[in-house]
C-alpha positions as CSV (number, residue, x, y, z in Angstrom):
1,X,-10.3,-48.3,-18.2
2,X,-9.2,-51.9,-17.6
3,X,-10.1,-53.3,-14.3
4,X,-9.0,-56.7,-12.8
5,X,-11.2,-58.8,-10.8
6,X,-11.5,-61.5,-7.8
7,X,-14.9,-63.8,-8.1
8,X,-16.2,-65.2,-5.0
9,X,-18.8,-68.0,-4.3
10,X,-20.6,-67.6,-0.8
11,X,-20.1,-71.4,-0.2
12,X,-16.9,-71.8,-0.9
13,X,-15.0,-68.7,-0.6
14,X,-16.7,-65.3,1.0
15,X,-15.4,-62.0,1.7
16,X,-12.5,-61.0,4.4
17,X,-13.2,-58.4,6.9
18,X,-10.8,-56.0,4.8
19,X,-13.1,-56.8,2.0
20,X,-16.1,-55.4,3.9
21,X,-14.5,-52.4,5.0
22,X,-13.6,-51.8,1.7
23,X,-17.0,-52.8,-0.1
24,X,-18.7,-50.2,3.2
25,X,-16.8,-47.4,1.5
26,X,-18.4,-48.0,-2.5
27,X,-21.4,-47.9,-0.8
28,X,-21.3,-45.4,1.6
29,X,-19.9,-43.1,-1.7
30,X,-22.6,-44.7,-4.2
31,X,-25.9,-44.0,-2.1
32,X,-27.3,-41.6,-0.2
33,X,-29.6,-42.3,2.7
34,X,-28.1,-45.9,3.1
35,X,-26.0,-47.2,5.9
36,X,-23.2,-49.1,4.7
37,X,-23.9,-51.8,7.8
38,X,-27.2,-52.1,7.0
39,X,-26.9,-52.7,3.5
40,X,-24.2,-55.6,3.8
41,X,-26.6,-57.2,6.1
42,X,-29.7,-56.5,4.1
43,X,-27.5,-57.9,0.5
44,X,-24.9,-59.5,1.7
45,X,-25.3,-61.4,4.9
46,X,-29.5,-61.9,4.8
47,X,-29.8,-66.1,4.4
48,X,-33.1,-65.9,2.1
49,X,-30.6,-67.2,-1.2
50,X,-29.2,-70.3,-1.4
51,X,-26.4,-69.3,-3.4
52,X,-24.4,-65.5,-3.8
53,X,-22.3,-64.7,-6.1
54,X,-19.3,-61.8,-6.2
55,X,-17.3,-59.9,-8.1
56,X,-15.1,-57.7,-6.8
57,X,-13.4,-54.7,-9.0
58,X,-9.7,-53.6,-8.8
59,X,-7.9,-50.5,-10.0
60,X,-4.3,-51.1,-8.9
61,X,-4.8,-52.6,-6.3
62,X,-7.7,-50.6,-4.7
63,X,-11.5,-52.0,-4.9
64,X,-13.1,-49.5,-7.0
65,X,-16.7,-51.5,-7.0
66,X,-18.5,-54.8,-7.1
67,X,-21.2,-56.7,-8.1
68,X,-23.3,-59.2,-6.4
69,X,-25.8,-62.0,-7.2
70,X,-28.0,-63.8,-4.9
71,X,-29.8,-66.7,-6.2
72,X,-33.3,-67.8,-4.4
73,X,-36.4,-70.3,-5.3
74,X,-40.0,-69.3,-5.4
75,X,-42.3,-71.7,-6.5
76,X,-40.1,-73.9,-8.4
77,X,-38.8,-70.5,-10.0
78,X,-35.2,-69.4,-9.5
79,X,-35.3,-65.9,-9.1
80,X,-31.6,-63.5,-9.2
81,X,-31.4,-60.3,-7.7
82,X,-28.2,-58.1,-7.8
83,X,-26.6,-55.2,-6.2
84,X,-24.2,-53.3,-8.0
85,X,-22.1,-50.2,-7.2
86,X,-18.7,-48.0,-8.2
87,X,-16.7,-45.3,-7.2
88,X,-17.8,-42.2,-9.4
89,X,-15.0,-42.5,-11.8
90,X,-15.2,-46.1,-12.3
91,X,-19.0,-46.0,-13.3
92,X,-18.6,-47.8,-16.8
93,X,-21.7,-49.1,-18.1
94,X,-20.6,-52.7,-19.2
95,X,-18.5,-53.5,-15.9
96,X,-21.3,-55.6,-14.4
97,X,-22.5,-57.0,-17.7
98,X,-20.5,-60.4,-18.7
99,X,-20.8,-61.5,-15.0
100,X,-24.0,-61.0,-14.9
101,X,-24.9,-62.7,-17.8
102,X,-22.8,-65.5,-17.1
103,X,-23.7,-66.2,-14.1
104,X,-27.2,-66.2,-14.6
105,X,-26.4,-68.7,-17.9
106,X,-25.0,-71.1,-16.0
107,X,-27.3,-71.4,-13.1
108,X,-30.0,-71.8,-15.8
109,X,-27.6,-75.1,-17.3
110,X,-27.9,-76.4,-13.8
111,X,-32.0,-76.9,-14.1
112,X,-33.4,-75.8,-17.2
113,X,-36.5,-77.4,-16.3
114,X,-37.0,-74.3,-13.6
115,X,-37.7,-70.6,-15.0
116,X,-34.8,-68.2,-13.9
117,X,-35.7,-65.2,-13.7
118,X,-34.0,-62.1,-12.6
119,X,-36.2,-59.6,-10.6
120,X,-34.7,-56.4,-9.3
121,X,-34.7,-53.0,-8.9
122,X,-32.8,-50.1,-10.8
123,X,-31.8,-47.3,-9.4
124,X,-30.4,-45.1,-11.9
125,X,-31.0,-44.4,-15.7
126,X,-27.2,-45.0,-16.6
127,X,-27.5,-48.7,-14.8
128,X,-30.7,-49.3,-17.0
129,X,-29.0,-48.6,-19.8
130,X,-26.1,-50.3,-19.1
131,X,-28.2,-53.6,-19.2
132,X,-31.2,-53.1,-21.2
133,X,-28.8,-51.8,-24.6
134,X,-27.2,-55.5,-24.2
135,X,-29.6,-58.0,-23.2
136,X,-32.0,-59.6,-25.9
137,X,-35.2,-59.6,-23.7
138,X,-35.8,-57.0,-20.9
139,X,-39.0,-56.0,-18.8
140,X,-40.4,-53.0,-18.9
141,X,-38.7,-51.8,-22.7
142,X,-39.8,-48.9,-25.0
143,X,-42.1,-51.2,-27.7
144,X,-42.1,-54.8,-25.9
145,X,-45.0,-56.5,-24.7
146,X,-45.3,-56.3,-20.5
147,X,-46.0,-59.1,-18.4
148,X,-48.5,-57.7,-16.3
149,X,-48.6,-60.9,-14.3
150,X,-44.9,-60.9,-13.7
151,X,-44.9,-57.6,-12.3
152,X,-47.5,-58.7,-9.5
153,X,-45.9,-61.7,-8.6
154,X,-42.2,-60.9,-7.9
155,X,-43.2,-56.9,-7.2
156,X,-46.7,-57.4,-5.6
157,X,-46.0,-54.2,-2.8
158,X,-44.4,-52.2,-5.7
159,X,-46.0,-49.1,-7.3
160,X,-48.0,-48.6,-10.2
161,X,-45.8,-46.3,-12.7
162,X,-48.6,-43.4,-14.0
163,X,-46.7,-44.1,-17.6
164,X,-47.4,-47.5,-18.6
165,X,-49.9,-48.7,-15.5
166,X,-47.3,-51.3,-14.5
167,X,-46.2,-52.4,-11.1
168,X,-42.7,-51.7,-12.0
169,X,-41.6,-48.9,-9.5
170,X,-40.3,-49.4,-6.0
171,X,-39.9,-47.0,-3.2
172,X,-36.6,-48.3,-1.5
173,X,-35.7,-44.6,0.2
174,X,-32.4,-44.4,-1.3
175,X,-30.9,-43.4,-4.4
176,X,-27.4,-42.9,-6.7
177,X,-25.7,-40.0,-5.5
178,X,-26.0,-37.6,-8.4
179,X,-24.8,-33.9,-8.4
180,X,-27.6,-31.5,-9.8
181,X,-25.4,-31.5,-13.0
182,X,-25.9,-35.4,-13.4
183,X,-29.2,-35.3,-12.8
184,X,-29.8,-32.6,-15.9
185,X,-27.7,-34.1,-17.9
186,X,-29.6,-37.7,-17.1
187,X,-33.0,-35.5,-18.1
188,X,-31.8,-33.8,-21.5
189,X,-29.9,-37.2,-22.6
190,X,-31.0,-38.6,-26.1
191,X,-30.6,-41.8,-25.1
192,X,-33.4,-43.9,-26.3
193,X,-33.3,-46.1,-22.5
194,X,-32.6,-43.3,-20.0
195,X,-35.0,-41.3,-22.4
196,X,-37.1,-44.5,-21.2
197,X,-36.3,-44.9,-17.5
198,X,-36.8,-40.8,-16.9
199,X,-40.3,-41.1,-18.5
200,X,-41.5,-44.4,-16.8
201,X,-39.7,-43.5,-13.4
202,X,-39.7,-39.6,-13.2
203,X,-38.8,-40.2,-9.5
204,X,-35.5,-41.9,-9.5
205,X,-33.5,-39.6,-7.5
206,X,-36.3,-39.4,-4.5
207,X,-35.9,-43.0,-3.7
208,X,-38.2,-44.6,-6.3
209,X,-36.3,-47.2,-8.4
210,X,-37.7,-49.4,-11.2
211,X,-38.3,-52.8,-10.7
212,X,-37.2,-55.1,-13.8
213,X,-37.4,-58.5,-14.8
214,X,-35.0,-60.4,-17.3
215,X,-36.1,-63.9,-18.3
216,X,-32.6,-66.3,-18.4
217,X,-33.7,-68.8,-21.0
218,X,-32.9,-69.9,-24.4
219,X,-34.6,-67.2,-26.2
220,X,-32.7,-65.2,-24.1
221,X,-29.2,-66.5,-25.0
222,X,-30.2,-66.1,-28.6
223,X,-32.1,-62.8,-28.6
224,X,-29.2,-61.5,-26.7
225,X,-26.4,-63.1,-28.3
226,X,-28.0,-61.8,-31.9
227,X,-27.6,-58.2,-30.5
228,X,-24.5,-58.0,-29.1
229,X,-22.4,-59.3,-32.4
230,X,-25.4,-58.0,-35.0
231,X,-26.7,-55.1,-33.5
């Protein structure tokens, strides 16, 4: 399904009032145990990035989801976070994935001489997958090497996944709204990733989500570009 989009820039053009209302809804229809007013102050409105980032998504004419980017230095370290969400039948795994990447490309261009990094959690299987079949280099992955040290710096209050003794879990009292029926089908999938998630995060739909971290570099660029158009 094709969706058109509006990109916003906190500090040059931010959201309208009718644009909050609207955004309250997704997320009021996306989580449970979150209030919507809460959450817009926690991700939208909190002044701990220097820059945000926004793209909203349209289904004639009627917001059907978003996805935002907030861009903050540690250290001489620029880390991203995101927040994502959709109505239930606009959940398409690759909505979020262009902006995303670009995004985070471009504020690397800016100072290459800084690591970019970005450090977040997951709450779902299907948003795992959704990044971690696209992008070249991704933390935790089936088979790749895990920066342990990584883990404890941008996660260092997380929990310790019993699976792979990382610090890659997160107990953030909310989760996806998933009927009993997603939630078995999420289980029996034969997708190699959710296969993944389920196994490293058995928890997912009692508030635990899994912390990852994407390095935004050149390897990166390559690694990823290599898989998308080689496979």
């Amino acid at each position: 399904m094709k969706l058109s989009t509006i990109d916003l820039t906190q500090t040059k053009l931010w959201l309208t009032e009718a644009q909050r209302q609207q955004i309250s809804k997704i997320i009021q229809a996306s989580f449970a145990n979150v209030h919507p007013q809460d959450y817009l102050a926690k991700y939208f409105d909190n002044a701990d990035s220097y820059q945000k980032k926004l793209r909203l998504y349209y289904h004639q004419n009627t917001l059907v989801g978003y996805c935002l980017l907030t861009f903050s230095e540690q250290m001489n370290t620029v880390v991203i976070r995101a927040s994502a969400a959709f109505l239930p039948d606009y959940r398409q795994g690759g909505n979020t994935f262009s902006f995303s990447l670009r995004e985070s490309i471009k504020s690397w261009l800016k100072s290459p001489w800084r690591k970019h990094y970005y450090a977040d959690t997951m709450l779902s299987p299907a948003m795992y997958r959704a990044i971690a079949k696209k992008t070249g280099i991704i933390w935790p992955h089936k088979g790749c090497e895990l920066p342990s040290d990584l883990f404890e710096r941008f996660n260092a209050t997380g929990l310790v996944s019993m699976a792979n003794s990382l610090r890659c879990l997160v107990n953030v009292s909310r989760s996806t709204n998933y009927s009993e029926q997603d939630l078995a089908a999420l289980r029996a999938s034969t997708k190699q990733e959710i296969q993944y998630y389920c196994h490293i995060n058995p928890d997912f739909d009692k508030g635990v989500a899994l912390f990852v971290i994407i390095p935004v570099n050149l390897r990166q660029i390559i690694k990823t570009f290599c898989k998308n158009v080689f496979g």
